[in-house]
C-alpha positions in Angstrom: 24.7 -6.6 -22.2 21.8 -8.6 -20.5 19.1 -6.1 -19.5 17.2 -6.1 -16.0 13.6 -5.6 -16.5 11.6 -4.3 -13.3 7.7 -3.7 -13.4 6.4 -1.1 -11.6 4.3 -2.6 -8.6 1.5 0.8 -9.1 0.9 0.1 -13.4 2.7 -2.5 -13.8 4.8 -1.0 -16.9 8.0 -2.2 -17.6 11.4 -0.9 -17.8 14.9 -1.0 -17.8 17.3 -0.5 -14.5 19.8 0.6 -16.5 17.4 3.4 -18.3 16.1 4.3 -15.0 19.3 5.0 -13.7 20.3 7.3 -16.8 17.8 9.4 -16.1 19.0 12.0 -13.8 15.4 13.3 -12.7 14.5 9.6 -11.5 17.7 9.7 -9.3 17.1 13.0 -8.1 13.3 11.6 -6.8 14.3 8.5 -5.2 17.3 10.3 -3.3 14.5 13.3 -2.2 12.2 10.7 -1.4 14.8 8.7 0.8 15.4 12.0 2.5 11.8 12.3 4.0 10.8 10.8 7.0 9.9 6.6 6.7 6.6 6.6 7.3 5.9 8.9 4.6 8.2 6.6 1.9 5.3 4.2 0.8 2.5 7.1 0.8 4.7 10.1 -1.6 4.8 6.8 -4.5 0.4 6.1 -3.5 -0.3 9.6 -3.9 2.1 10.5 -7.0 -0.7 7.7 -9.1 -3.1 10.7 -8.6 -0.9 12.4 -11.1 -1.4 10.6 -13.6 -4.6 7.9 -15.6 -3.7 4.8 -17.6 -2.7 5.0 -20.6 -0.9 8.0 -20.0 2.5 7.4 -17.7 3.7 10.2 -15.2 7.0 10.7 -16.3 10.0 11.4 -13.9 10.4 15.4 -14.0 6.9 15.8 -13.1 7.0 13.5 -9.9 10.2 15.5 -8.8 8.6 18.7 -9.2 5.4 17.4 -7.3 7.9 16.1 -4.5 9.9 19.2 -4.4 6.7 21.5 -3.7 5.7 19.0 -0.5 9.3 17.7 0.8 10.2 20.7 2.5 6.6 21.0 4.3 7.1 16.9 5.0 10.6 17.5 6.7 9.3 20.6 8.4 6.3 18.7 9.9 4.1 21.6 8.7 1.8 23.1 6.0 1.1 26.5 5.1 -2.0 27.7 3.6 -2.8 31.3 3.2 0.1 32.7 5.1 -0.9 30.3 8.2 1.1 27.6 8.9 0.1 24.5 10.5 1.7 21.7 12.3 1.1 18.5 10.4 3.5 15.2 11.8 4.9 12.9 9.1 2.6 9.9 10.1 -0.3 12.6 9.1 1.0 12.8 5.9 1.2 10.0 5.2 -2.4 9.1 6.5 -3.3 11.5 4.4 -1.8 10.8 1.1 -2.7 7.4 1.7 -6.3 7.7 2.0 -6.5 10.2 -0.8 -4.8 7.8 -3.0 -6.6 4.9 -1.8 -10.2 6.5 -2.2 -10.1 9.6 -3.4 -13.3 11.3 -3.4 -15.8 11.5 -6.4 -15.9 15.3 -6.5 -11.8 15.2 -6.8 -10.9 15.7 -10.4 -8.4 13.3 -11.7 -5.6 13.8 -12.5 -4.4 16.1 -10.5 -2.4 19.1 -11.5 -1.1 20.5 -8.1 -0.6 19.6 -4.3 -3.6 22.0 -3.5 -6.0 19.7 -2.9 -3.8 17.5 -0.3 -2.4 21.0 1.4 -5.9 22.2 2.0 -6.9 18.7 3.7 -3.9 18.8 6.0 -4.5 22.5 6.5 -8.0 21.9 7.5 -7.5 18.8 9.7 -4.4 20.6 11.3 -7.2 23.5 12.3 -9.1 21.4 13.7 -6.7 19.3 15.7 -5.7 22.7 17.0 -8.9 23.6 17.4 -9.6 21.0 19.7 -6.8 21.0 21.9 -7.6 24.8 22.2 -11.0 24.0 23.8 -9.8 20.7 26.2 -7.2 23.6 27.4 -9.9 26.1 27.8 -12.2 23.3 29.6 -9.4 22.2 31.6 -9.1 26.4 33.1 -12.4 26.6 33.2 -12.5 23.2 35.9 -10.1 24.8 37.8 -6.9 22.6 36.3 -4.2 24.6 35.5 -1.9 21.9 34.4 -1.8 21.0 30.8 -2.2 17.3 30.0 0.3 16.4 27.5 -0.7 14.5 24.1 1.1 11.2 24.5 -0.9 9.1 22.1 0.5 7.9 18.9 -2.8 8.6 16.8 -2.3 12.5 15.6 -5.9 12.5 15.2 -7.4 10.6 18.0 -8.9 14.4 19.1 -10.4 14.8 15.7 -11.5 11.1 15.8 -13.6 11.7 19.3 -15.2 14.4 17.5 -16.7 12.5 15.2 -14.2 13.3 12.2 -12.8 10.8 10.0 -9.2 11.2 9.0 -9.2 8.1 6.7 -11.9 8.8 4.2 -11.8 12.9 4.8 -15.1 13.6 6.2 -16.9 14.9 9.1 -20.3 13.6 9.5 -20.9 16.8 11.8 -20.4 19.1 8.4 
C-alpha cells in the first residue's frame, strides 16, 4: 500500500494520513475543532505551537485535552475567571490566540502548560470592554440620553482600541 505523506504547515514534520487517522485522539481534535465557530479554526492550531518547542513535538492527547478545557468557553462566547464570567465573541478569540501565538510576550514562559495565561488575557480585556461601555452608558445619563446606543461595529474591541489599548500585541500604554 502506497503511503500519503503530509507535512505539517506549523513544523514542517512529516507523517502518514493513514497513521493520523489511526489515532483516535487526532480524530477526536479535528472533529472538536470543526465544532467551534470558523473564525476561531486557524487560531486553536497558531496557539496550540505554544504548547510545544522544536525538537520536542506536541503529541495528539495533549492538544485534545488543551482544546477540551477552552471549546466549551469558545462555543459559549465567554470566559470565566475567578467565579466571574465574562463575555468574550469568537472573533476575540481568535484575535487573541492569534496574537499570542504570533508574538508572544518575552515575560511568557514557553511552553506553555495550561490555558491560564490566554483566559486571564480575555478575562482582562473582556473587563475592560465592559468597563467601558459601563461608563459611555453612565456618560450618556448623565447628558440627559436615556437611550442606549447599540454596538453595531464588527471590531469587539474598537472601545478598548479608543482608549488607547492594544488588543493585537496585549498592551495598554496607559498601564
Amino acid at each position: 500500500m502506497t503511503k500519503i505523506e503530509l507535512n505539517c504547515p506549523y513544523c514542517g514534520h512529516q507523517f502518514d494520513l493513514m497513521q493520523a487517522r489511526s489515532d483516535h485522539e487526532w480524530h477526536a481534535l479535528v472533529k472538536l475543532v470543526l465544532e467551534l465557530p470558523p473564525v476561531v479554526h486557524r487560531a486553536v492550531w497558531s496557539y496550540l505551537t505554544l504548547f510545544s518547542t522544536p525538537p520536542r513535538k506536541l503529541q495528539s492527547a495533549k492538544m485534545l485535552r488543551i482544546i477540551k478545557e477552552l471549546a466549551p468557553h469558545i462555543k459559549s462566547a465567554t470566559v470565566t475567571r475567578n467565579k466571574t464570567t465574562y463575555a468574550v465573541p469568537p472573533d476575540a478569540w481568535s484575535t487573541v490566540m492569534t496574537s499570542l501565538a504570533d508574538n508572544p510576550p518575552k515575560s511568557l514562559s514557553l511552553p506553555l502548560k495550561t490555558n491560564g495565561y490566554l483566559l486571564e488575557i480575555l478575562a482582562s480585556q473582556a473587563e475592560k470592554f465592559a468597563t467601558i461601555n459601563e461608563q459611555k452608558t453612565e456618560e450618556a445619563k448623565r447628558h440627559g440620553s436615556h437611550r442606549q446606543e447599540p454596538i453595531t461595529d464588527d471590531d469587539p474591541w474598537r472601545h478598548l482600541k479608543a482608549y488607547g489599548c492594544n488588543p493585537t500585541t496585549l498592551e495598554n500604554p496607559n498601564g
